[in-house]
C-alpha positions in Angstrom: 36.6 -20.9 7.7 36.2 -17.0 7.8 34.5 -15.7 4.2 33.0 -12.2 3.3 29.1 -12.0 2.0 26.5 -9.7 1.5 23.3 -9.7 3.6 20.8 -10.7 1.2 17.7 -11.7 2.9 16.5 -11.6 6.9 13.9 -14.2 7.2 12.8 -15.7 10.7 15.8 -14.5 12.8 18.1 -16.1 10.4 20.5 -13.6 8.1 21.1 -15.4 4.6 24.4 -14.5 2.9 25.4 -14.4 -0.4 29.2 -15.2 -0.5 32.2 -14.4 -2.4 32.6 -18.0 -2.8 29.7 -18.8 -4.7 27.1 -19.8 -2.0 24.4 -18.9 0.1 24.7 -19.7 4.0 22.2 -19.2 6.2 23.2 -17.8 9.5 22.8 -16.8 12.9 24.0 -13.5 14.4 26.4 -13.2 16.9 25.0 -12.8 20.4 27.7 -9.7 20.8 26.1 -7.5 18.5 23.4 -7.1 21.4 26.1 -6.0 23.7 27.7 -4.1 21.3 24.2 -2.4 20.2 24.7 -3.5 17.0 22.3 -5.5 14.2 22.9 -6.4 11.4 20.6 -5.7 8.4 20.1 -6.8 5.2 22.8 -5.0 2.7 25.3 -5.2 5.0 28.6 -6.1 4.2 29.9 -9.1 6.7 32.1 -11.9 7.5 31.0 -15.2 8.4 32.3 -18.1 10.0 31.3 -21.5 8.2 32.5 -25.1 9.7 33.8 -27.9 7.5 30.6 -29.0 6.7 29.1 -25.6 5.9 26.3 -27.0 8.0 26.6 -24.1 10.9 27.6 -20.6 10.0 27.2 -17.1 12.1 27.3 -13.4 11.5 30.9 -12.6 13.1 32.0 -8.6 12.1 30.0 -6.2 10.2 32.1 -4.6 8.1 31.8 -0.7 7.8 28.8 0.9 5.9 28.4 3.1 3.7 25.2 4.5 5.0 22.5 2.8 7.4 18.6 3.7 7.2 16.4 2.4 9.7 12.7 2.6 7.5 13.1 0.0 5.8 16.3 -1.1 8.1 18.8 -1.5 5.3 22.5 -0.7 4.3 24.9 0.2 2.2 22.1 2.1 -0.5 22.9 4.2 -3.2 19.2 5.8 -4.2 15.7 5.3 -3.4 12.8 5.1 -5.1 9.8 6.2 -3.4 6.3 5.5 -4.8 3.6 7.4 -4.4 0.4 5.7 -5.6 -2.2 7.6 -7.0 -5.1 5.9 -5.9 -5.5 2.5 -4.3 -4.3 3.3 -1.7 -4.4 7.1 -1.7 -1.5 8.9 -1.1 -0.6 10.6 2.1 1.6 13.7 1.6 2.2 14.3 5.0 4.3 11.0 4.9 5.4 11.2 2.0 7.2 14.6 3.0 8.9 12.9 6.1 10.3 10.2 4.1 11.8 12.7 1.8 13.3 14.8 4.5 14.5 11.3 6.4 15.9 10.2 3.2 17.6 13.8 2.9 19.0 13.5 5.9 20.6 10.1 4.8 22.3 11.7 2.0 20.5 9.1 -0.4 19.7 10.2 -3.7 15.9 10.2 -4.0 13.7 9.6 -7.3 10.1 10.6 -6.4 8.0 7.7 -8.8 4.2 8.7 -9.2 2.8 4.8 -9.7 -0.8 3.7 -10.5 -0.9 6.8 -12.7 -3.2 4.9 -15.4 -5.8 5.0 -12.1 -6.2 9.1 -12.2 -3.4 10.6 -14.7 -5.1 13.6 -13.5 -3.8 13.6 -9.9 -0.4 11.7 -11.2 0.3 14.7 -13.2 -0.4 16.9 -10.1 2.1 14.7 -7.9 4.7 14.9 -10.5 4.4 18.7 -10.7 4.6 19.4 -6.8 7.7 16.9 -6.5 9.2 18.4 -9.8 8.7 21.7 -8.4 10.5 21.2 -4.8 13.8 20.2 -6.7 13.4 16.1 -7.4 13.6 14.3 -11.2 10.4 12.6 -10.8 9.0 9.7 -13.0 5.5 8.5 -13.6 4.7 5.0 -13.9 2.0 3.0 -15.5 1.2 -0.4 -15.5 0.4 -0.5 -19.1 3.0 1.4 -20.2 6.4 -0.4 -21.0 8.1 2.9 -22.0 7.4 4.1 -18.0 9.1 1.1 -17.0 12.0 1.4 -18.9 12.5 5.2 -17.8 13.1 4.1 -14.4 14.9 0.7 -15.3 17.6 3.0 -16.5 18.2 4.4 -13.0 19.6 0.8 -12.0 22.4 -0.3 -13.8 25.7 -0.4 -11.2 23.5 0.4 -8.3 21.6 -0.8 -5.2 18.5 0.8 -5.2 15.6 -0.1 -2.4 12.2 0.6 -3.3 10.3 2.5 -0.5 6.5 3.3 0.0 3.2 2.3 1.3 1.8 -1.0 0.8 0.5 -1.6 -2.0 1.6 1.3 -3.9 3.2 -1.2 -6.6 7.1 -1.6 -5.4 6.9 -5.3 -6.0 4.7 -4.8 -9.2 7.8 -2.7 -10.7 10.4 -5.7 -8.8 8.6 -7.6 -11.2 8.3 -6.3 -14.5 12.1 -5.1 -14.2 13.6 -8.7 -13.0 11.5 -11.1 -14.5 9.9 -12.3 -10.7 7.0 -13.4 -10.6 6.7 -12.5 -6.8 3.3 -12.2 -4.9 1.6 -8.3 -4.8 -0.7 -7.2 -2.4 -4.3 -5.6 -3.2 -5.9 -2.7 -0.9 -8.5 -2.9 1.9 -11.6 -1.2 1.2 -12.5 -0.7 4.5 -8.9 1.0 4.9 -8.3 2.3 1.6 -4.7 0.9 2.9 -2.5 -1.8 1.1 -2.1 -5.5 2.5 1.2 -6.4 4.2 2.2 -8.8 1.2 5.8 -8.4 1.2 6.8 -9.4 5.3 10.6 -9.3 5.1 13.3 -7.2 3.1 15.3 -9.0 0.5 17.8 -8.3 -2.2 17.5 -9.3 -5.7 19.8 -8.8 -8.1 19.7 -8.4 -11.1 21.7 -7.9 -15.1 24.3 -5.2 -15.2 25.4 -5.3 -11.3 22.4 -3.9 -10.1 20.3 -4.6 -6.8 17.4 -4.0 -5.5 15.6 -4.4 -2.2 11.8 -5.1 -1.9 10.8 -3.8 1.6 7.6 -3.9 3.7 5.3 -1.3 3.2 4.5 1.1 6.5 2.0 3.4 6.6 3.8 5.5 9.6 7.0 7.0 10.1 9.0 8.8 13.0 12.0 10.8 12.3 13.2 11.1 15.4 16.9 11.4 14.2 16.5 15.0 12.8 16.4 17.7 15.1 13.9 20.1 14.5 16.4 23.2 14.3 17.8 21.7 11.2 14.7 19.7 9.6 14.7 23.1 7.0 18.2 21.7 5.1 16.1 18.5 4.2 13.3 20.5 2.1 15.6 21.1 -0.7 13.5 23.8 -2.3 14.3 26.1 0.8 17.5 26.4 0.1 17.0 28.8 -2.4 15.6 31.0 0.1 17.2 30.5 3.7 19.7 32.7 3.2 18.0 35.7 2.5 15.9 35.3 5.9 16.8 37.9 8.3 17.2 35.5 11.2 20.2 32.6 10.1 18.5 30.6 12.4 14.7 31.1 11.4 12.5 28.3 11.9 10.0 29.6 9.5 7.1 29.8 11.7 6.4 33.2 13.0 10.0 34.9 12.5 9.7 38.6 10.9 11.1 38.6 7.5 11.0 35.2 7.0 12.3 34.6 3.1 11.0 30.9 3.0 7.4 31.7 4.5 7.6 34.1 2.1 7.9 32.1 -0.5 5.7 30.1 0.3 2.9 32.8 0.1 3.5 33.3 -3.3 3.1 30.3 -4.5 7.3 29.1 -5.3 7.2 26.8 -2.6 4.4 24.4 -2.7 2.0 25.1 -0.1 1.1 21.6 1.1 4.9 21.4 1.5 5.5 24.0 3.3 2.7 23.3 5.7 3.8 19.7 5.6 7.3 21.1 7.0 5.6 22.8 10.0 3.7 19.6 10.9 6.8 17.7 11.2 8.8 20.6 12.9 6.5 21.1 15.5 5.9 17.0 16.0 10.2 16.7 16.3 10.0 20.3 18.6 7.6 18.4 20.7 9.6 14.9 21.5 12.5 17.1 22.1 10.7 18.9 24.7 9.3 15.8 26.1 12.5 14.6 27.1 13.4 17.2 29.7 10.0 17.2 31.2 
C-alpha cells in the first residue's frame, strides 16, 4: 500500500510520517536517494510504502518542495523566526547577519524575535532598533510577558513556521508557552556563555488553526556557501535603497569610488555593525571561491 505523509520527525536514522490516513509510520529511507543525491528531511512531503501489517514501511518519492534550507535541514517553510537572545547566551551579530542573508536568499519570510529581553531590556531595545532599521517587523519577547507571546502567536495561524537560533536562546521556551508542551529547555554554560544542545533532532509539532512549527537544534556556526559573494549585497535588504545609485552596477561596496551603500553607511542609515558585518561575510564567501581554483 502506497500513502502520502508529511515528514514529521527524523530520530535515529528513522523518518516518522504523519499520514493522510490517520497514522504515524515510522520509516526507513530508500537506499536510492543516496544515488540519486537526495535526503529527505523533516517537512517534506512523501510517499510511503506500508505492508499489510503496517509493521515495515519506507520513504519511496519525495514529492516536490516548495523550498529546502539546509540550517536547520528542513522543507517546505513558510517564515522563520530567528531569536536573538539578549543575554544568556549573548548574542553574536556576526551570525546572526548570515542567517538573515541565508534566509534571504531562501526567499523565506523572516521575523527577527529579540528573546530574554526581561534579562537587559536595555540591549533588547537596541537589537530591536538595528533589525527594525535594516527593513524587518521585529518582536521582543519576554518570558513574563503573556502579551509578547501573543504578538508573535499571531504570526502562526495557516503556516509552518521553524524557529531558528542559538542554543539556548529560548525557541523551545516559546514551543512551549504557545502549544501547551511541556518539552525539556536547555540552560547556558558559564564557562562558554553558549547554550546546551537540549533539543538533538528537528521535529514538527502542530498545533490549533493548521499551524506548524519546527523545533530545531541550536548551532552556534554557520557557512553560506550557497551565495556567491557577487550577489551577497541583494540579501541585506536595507541596501536596496541605495544600490542603484552607486556608480558601479556591479559595486561590491568595499573600496569602489562613489559607492552609494558605503556611503550610507557613513552616515549612519545603514547600521554600521551591518554593514561591516556584510564585508566580513563577503570577503569569507570571496575567499572559498578563490580557494577552489587554487
Amino acid at each position: 500500500m502506497r500513502i502520502k505523509g508529511k515528514i514529521t520527525k527524523l530520530l535515529g536514522g528513522f523518518y516518522y510520517v504523519a499520514a493522510e490516513d490517520g497514522g504515524v509510520y515510522e520509516t526507513r529511507a530508500r537506499g536510492i536517494f543516496r544515488h540519486l543525491n537526495q535526503k529527505p528531511v523533516v517537512g517534506d512531503l512523501v510517499e510511503i510504502t506500508v505492508d499489510e501489517a503496517h509493521r515495515l514501511s519506507s520513504v519511496e518519492t519525495i514529492l516536490p518542495r516548495k523550498n529546502s534550507i539546509l540550517r536547520p535541514p528542513i522543507a517546505n517553510v513558510d517564515q522563520i523566526l530567528m531569536f536573538i537572545p539578549t543575554a544568556n547566551p549573548r548574542f553574536n551579530l556576526l551570525l546572526v547577519d548570515k542567517m538573515l542573508a541565508y534566509y534571504e536568499y531562501k526567499q523565506v519570510e523572516i521575523y527577527p524575535v529579540i528573546s530574554k529581553v526581561d534579562i537587559d531590556s536595555d540591549v533588547g531595545g537596541e537589537l530591536a532598533e538595528l533589525y527594525s532599521n535594516s527593513g524587518y517587523e521585529v518582536f521582543k519577547l519576554s518570558e513574563f510577558d503573556d502579551t509578547s507571546v501573543e504578538a508573535i502567536a499571531s504570526l502562526l495561524p495557516h503556516k509552518t513556521t521553524a524557529l531558528s537560533g542559538v542554543s539556548g536562546s529560548g525557541k523551545t521556551t516559546f514551543l512551549n508557552r504557545v502549544l501547551n508542551l511541556n518539552l525539556e529547555t536547555g540552560s547556558v554554560s558559564e564557562k562558554t556563555n553558549r547554550g546546551k544542545h537540549t533539543t538533538r533532532h528537528t521535529e514538527i509539532f502542530k498545533g490549533p488553526e493548521d499551524m506548524y512549527l519546527f523545533d530545531t537544534p541550536g548551532f552556534s556556526s554557520m557557512e553560506i556557501s550557497e551565495i556567491e559573494s557577487r550577489s551577497l549585497d541583494l540579501y541585506f535588504r536595507e541596501f536596496s535603497n541605495y544600490r542603484p545609485h552607486c556608480k558601479f552596477l556591479d559595486c561590491t561596496h568595499r573600496a569602489e569610488p562613489d559607492c552609494a551603500v558605503r556611503a550610507a553607511s557613513e552616515s549612519g542609515a545603514i547600521s554600521r555593525s551591518r554593514f561591516d558585518n556584510y564585508l566580513k561575510i563577503f570577503e569569507d564567501l570571496s575567499e572559498k571561491e578563490s580557494s577552489k581554483w587554487r
